[in-house]
N, C-alpha and C positions, 0 to 999 in steps of 0.2 A: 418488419418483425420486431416485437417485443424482446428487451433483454433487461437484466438485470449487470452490473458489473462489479464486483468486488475487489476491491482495494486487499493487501493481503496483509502488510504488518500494521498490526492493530484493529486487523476487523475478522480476516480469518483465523489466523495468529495471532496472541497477544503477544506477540515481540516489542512493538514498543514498551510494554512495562518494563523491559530489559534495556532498551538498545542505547538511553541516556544514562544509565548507571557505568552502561559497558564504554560506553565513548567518554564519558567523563573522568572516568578514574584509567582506562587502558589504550583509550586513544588518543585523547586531545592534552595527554601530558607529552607524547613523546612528537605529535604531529608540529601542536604549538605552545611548546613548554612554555609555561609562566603567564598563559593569557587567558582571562575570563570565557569562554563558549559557553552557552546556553546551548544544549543539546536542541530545546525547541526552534533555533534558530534554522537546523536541514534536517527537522523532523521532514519525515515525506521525499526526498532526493537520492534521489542513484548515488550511491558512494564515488561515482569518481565525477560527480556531480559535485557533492560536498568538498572533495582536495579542490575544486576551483573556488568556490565559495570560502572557501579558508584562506587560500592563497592569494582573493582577492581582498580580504576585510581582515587577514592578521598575517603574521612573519611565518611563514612555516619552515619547518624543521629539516626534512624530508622528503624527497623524492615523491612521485604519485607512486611507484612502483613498490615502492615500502609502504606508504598509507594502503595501495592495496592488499598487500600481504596481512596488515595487520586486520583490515575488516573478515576476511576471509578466515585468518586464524578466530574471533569473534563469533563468526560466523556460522561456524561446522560448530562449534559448543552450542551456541543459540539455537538455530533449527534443529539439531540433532539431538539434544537434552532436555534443555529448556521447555521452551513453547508448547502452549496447551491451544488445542483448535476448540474454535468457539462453539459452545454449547449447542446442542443441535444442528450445526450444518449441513451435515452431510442430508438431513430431512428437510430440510428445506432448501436445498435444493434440488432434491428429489419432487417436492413440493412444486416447484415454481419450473420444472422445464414440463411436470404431468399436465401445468396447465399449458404448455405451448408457450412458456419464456423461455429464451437463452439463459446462458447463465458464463459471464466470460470470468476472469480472471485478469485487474490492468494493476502491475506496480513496477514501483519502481528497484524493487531487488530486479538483483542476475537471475540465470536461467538454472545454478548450479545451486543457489540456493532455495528457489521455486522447487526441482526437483527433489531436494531433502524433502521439505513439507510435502509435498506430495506421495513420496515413496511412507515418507513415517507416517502420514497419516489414512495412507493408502486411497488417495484421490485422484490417481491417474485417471484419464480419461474420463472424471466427472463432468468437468468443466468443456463447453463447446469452445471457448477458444482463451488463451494463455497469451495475453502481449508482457513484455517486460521493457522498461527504461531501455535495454540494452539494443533491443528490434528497431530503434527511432533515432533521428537524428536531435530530438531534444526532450529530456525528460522534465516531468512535472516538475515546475506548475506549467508549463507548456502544454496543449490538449493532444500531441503526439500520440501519446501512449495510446489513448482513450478511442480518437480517431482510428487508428490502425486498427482494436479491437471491435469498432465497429463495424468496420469496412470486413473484416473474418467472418462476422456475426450477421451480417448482410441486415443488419439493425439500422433501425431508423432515431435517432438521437433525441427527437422530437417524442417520441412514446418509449424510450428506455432510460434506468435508473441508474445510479452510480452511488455505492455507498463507501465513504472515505471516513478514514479519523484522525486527519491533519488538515494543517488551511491550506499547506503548497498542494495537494490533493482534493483537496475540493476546489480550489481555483484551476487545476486542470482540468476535471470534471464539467464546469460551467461553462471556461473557455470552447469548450467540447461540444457545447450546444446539450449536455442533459439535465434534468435533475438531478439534484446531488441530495443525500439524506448522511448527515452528519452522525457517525456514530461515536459515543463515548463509554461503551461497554468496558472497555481495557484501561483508558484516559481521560481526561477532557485538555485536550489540545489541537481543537479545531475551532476557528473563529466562526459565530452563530449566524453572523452577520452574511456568510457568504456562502449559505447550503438553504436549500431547500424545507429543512426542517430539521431535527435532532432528535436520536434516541438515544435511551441508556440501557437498554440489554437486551440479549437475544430476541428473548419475546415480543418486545415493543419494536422491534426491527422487524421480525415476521408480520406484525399486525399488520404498520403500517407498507409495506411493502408488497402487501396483500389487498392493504384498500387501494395501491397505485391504481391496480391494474384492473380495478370492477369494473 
């Protein structure tokens, strides 16, 4: 079977327009006060992904149990206020399962923040199958996620797509055995070098997404 899969922050979500403002100024002063983070360094990673990745490459501050608290606090403002869903979705993928594609959902958010986005923008039960970071034993760039959404989807990796807009995300993607189409509708913080091809907005993700599968 055919499937399409969708990455959520920054391709269904524009939450990454937020998520380095928000970790820059209210996370990573009190996690690893006084030390440079680039936010793009765990663009794309399960948050309790990132407290390792911190606490392997700077001094951290903080327990995991507080770094989680505070994404969480972050968190319920961002999905709940914030975030705009991307322009036509909900039609394309109406679109793309009328022709007989799946249509999954693979990120690396929690299950509790997946459910905001879904309740607010009322896409429960759109999607044929929901993996998250948290369902796997290692999240992106590992091709866990992606894998397991296949394996729901009874999809064949070899004929379905994967649309990401970070490079730890599309290097999960490819690990994963799919194509990967880099999107940059929201950012451009995906490396070119390691997707399938790149778009920059809705439309141009419908086209070509559309010529995947002629």
């Amino acid at each position: 079977m055919n499937a399409v899969l969708f990455d959520m922050d920054g391709v269904v979500v524009d939450s990454e327009r937020y998520w380095p403002q928000l970790e820059s100024e209210h996370l990573f002063p009190e996690v690893v006060p006084g030390q440079d983070v680039d936010p793009e360094e765990v663009m794309g990673m399960n948050y309790r992904e990132i407290y390792g990745y911190l606490a392997d490459n700077y001094e951290v501050a903080v327990d995991s149990d507080r770094h989680a608290e505070l994404f969480e606090t972050l968190a319920a403002e961002l999905y709940g206020e914030r975030v705009t869903l991307m322009d036509g979705f909900e039609s394309l993928v109406s679109e793309l399962q009328a022709d007989g594609i799946s249509v999954g959902l693979v990120t690396s958010s929690p299950h509790a923040w997946i459910d905001i986005v879904l309740d607010r923008f009322e896409l429960g039960g759109r999607f044929d199958a929901v993996a998250s970071a948290e369902d796997v034993d290692s999240g992106k760039p590992a091709p866990d996620v992606y894998l397991r959404a296949l394996e729901a989807l009874d999809a064949d990796p070899d004929t379905s797509v994967a649309v990401e807009d970070s490079t730890t995300g599309g290097k999960a993607a490819k690990a994963a055995g799919l194509r990967c189409i880099g999107y940059t509708g929201v950012h451009d913080g995906i490396d070119p070098e390691i997707v399938d091809t790149v778009v920059s907005d809705p439309e141009h993700l419908r086209r070509v997404l559309f010529d995947q599968f002629e």
